[in-house]
C-alpha positions in Angstrom: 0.0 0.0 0.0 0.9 3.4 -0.2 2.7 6.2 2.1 -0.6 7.7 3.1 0.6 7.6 7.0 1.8 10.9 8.2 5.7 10.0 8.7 6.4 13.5 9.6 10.0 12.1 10.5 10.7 11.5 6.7 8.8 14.6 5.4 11.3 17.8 5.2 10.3 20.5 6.8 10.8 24.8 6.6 13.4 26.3 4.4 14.6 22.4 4.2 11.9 21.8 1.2 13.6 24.4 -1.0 16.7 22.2 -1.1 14.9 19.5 -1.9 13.0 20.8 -5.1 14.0 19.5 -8.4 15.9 22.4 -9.4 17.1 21.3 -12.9 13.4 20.6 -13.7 12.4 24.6 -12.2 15.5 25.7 -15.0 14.2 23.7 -17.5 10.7 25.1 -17.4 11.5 28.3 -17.0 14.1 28.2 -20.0 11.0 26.5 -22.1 8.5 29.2 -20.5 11.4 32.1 -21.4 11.1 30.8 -25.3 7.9 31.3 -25.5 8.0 34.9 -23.8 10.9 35.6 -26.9 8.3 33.9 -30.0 5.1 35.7 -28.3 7.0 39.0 -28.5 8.3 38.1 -32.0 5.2 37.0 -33.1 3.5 40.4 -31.8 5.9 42.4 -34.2 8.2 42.9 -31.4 5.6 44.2 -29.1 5.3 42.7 -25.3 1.5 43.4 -26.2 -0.8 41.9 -26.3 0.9 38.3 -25.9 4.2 38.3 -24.1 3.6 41.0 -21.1 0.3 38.9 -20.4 1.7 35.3 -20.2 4.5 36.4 -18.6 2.5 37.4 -15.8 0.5 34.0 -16.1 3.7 32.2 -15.7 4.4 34.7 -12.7 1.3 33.6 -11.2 1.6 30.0 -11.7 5.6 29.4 -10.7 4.2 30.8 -6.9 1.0 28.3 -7.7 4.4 25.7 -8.3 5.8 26.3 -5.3 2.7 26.4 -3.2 1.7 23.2 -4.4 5.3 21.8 -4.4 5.2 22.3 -0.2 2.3 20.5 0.7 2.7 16.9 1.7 1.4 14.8 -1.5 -0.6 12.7 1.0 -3.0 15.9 0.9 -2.7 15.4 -2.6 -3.5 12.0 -2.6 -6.8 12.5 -0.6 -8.3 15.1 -2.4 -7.4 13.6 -6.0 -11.2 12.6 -6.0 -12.5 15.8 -5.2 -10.0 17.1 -7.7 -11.3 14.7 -10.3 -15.1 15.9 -9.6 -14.8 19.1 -9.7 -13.4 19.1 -12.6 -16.2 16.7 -14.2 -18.9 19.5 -12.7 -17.3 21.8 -14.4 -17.2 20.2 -18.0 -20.9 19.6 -17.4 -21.4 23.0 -16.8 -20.2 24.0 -20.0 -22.1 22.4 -21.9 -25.1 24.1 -20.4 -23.3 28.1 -19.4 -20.0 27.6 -21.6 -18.9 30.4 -24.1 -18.4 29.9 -27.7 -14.9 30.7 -29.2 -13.4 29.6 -32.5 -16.6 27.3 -33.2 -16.2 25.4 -29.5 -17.9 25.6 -26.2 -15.1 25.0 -24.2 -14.7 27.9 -22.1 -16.4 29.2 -18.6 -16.5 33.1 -18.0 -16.3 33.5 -14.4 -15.5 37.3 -15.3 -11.7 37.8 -13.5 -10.7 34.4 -15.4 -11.8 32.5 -18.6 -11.2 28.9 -17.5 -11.4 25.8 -19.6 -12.5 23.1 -17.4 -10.6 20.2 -19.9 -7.2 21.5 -18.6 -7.8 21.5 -15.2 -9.3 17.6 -16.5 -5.8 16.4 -17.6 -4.3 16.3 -14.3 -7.3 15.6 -12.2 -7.8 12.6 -14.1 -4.1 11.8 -14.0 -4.8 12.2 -9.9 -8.1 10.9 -9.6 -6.3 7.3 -11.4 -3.4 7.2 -9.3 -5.0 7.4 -6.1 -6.9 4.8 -7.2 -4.1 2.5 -8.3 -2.3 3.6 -5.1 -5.5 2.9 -2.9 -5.9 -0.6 -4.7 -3.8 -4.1 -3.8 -1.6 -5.0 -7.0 -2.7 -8.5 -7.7 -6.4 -7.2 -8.5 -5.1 -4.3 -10.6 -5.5 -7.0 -13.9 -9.1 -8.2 -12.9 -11.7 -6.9 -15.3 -14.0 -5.7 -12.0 -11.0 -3.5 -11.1 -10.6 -2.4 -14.2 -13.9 -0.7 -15.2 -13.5 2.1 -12.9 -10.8 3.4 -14.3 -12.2 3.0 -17.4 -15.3 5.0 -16.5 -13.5 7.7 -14.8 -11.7 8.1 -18.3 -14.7 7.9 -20.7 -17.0 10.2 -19.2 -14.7 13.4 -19.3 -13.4 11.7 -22.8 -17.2 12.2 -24.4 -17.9 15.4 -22.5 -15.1 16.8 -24.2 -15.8 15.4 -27.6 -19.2 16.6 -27.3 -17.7 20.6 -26.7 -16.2 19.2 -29.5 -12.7 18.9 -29.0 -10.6 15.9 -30.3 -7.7 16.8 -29.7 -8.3 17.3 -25.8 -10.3 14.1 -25.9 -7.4 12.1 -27.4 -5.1 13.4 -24.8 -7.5 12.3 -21.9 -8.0 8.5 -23.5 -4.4 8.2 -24.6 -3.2 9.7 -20.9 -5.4 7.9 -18.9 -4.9 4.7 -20.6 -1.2 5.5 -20.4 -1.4 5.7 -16.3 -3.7 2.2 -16.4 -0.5 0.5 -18.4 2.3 2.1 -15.5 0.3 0.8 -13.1 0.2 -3.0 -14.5 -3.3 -3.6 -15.7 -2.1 -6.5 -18.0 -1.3 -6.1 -21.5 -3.9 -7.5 -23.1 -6.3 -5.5 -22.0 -4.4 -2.8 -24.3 -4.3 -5.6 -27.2 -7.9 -5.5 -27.1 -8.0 -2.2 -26.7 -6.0 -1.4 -29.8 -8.1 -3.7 -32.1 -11.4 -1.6 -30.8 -9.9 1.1 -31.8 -9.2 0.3 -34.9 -12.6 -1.2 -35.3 -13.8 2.8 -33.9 -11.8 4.3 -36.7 -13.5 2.2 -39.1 -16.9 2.9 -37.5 -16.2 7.0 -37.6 -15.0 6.7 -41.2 -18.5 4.4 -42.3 -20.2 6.9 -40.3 -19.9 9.7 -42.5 -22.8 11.6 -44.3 -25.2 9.2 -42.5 -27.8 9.7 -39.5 -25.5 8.7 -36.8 -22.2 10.6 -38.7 -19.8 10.3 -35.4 -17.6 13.4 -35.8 -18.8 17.0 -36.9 -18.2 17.7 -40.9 -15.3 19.9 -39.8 -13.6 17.4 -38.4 -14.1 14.9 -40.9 -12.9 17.5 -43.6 -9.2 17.9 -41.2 -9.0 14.7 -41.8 -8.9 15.0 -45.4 -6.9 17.9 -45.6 -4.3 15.8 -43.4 -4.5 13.4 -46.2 -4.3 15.6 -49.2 -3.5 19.1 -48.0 -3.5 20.4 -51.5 -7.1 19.3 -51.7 -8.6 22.7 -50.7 -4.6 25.1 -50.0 -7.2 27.9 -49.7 -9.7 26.9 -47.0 -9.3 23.8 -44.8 -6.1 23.0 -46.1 -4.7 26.7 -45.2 -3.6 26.3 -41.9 -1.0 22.9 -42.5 -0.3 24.5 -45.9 1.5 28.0 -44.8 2.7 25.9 -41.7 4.7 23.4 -43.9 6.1 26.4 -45.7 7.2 28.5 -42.9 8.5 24.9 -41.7 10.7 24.3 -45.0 11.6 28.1 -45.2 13.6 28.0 -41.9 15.7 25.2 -43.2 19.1 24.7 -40.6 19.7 28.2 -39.3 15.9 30.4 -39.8 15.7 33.1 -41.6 16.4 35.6 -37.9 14.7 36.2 -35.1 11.6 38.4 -36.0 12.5 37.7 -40.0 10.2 35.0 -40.9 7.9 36.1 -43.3 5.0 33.8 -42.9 4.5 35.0 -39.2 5.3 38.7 -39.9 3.1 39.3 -42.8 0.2 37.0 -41.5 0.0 33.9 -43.3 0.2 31.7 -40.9 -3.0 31.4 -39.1 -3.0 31.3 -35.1 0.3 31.8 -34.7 0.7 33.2 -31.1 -1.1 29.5 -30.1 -1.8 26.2 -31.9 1.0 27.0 -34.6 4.0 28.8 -32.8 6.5 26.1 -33.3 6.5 26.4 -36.9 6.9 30.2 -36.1 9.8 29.2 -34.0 11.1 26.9 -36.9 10.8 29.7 -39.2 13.3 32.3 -37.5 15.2 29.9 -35.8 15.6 26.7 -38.5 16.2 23.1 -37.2 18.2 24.4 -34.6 15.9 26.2 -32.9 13.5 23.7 -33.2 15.5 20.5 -32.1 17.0 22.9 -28.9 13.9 23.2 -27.9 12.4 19.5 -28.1 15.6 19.1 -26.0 14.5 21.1 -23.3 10.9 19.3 -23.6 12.9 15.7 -23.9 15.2 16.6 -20.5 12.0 17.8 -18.4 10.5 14.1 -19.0 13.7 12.8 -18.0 13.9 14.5 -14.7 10.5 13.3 -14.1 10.8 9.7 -15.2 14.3 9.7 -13.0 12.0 11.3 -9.6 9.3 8.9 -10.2 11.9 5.9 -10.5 13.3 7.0 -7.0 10.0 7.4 -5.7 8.6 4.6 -3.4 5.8 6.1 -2.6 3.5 4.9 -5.5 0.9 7.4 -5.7 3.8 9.7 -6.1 5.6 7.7 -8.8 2.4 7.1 -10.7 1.5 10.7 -10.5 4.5 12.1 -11.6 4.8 9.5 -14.7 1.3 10.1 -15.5 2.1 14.2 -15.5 5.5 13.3 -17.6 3.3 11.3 -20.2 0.3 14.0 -20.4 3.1 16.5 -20.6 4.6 14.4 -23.7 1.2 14.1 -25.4 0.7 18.0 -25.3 4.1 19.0 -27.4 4.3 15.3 -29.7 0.8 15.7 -30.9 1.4 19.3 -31.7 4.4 19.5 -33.6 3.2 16.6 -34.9 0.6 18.1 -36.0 2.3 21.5 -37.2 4.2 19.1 -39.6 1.7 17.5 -40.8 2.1 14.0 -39.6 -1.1 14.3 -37.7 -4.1 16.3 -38.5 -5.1 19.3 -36.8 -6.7 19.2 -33.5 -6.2 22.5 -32.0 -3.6 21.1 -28.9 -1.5 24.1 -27.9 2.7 23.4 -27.4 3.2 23.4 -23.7 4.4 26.1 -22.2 5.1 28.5 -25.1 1.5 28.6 -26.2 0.0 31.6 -25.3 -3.0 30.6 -23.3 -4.2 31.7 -19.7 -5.4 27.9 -17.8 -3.2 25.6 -19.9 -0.6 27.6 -18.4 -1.6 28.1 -14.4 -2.2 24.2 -14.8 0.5 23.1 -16.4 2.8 24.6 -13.8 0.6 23.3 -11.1 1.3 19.6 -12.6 4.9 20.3 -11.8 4.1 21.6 -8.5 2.4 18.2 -8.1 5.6 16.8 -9.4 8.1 18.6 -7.5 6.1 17.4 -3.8 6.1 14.0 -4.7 9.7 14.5 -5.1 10.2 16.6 -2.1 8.0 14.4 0.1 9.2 11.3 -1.2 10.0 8.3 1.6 13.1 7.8 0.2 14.7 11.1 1.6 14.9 9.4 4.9 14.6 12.2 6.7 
């Protein structure tokens, strides 16, 4: 079972807990988090308005949220993953019923000092929510199919609220990082063999379903998916967007064309450019080099989690910090894979550099999440 008893003999305590942060992953965050402050500012025409002045005060905000977080025992954190998990699940049902409208979505609640979008706050409570569980339950019934539909639940219901907003890319991020915390914890493989042949089966079903009465996906969707195929199908509408990003991709080439100098940023051809399509911004003025420094930076922060989790015997700890690492992985692969056109578009911001108000304040709550699991890990000793 798990270190849910209050060893406050192994717990640090006072200034102590600031030696015992992760340091190299508060560096690399803040170097990823300084990039994005440089391509918003770029981006902007070399203006800290309206994009760089405003998330760096976001990030401001959240590195103290960090810390905050980072201090208290992750026992607390432990026993208020569920309440964590259903608040979150109120609030996606109460978007669908008082959400705002933006960019053809209803994924946002106005709660007038803050425009929150309850599927962030989702990704980690779901990531907590399924390591408590895991944590709470004894390892030998983690592979028995009674034990195994609660997770399952837990990840489907958010999943389909989230589709219904609709947002696939959100919802592919909740399945593929809940069902990645499931496999960490041991559920046995071939519940993911299975798993893998339904969804190949779903794909199949979502394809057949087009242009009938129960059509699975909206038009829109269905038409990214043909653009992803065939981008040159329609250059001018759909296929706009993965179009100018593949050129202001290929026009960086090793070395960019200079900070502020790309062309495809600076005279507006590439479409959302301060969000969803920065990297190939990045890419643009700063080549391959600037783009594989900065998958770098992304590559060492999972490293430094993986590495805490695998010293971690606390397993609630461990699980949530690999669960964080993996969500954290989904969020910048599916984007740039995305941006490159190896996946189609599904509107997932890159972590971090984004501009973007609650993926930020949770994302650096995750790693506050991460940072007291390693601070208040049993190992210490202490």
């Amino acid at each position: 079972m798990s270190y849910l008893v209050h060893n406050h003999k192994s717990v640090p305590t006072g200034t102590r807990k600031v030696l015992y942060l992760n340091w190299p992953l508060i560096l690399l965050v803040t170097a990823v988090a300084s990039i994005g402050f440089v391509m918003l500012y770029s981006v902007a025409g070399g203006s800290v308005d309206p994009w760089a002045a405003s998330q760096a005060k976001k990030f401001a905000i959240g590195f103290v949220l960090m810390l905050i977080v980072a201090f208290i025992p992750i026992y607390f954190w432990r026993n208020v993953a569920g309440l964590a998990y259903t608040i979150s699940l109120f609030l996606l049902i109460g978007v669908q019923f008082f959400g705002t409208v933006g960019m053809g979505a209803q994924r946002w609640i106005d709660f007038g000092f803050i425009r929150l979008q309850p599927s962030e706050l989702m990704k980690i409570a779901l990531v907590m929510a399924l390591a408590s569980y895991y944590d709470w339950l004894e390892p030998e019934k983690t592979s028995r199919p009674i034990w195994v539909l609660l997770p399952l639940i837990l990840i489907g219901v958010p999943t389909f609220l989230v589709l219904k907003q609709p947002d696939l890319g959100t919802a592919l991020l909740l399945s593929i990082g809940g069902t990645a915390v499931m496999f960490l914890a041991g559920v046995s493989w071939i519940y993911f063999a299975v798993a893998t042949v339904s969804a190949g089966g779903m794909v199949a079903a979502v394809m057949f379903s087009r242009g009938t009465t129960w059509q699975i996906l909206k038009n829109y969707q269905y038409r990214r998916i043909d653009v992803f195929l065939d981008p040159s199908s329609d250059p001018l509408g759909a296929g706009y967007h993965i179009t100018q990003s593949k050129i202001a991709l290929g026009s960086g080439g090793w070395a960019g064309r200079g900070f502020m100098q790309g062309t495809q940023s600076r005279l507006n051809f590439l479409p959302e450019k301060q969000t969803d399509f920065i990297f190939t911004s990045l890419a643009e003025q700063l080549g391959f080099i600037g783009g594989i420094s900065l998958l770098v930076l992304y590559t060492l922060i999972i490293v430094f989690c993986v590495v805490s989790a695998l010293n971690n015997k606390d397993r609630f700890g461990a699980l949530l910090t690999l669960g964080i690492a993996t969500t954290f992985f989904l969020f910048f692969a599916v984007n740039m894979s995305m941006v490159m056109g190896i996946a189609p578009v599904v509107g997932v911001p890159l972590p971090l550099v984004s501009y973007g108000g609650t993926a930020m304040l949770v994302l650096m709550i995750a790693f506050g999440l991460v940072q007291s699991a390693h601070i208040h890990r049993p190992s210490l000793g202490h």
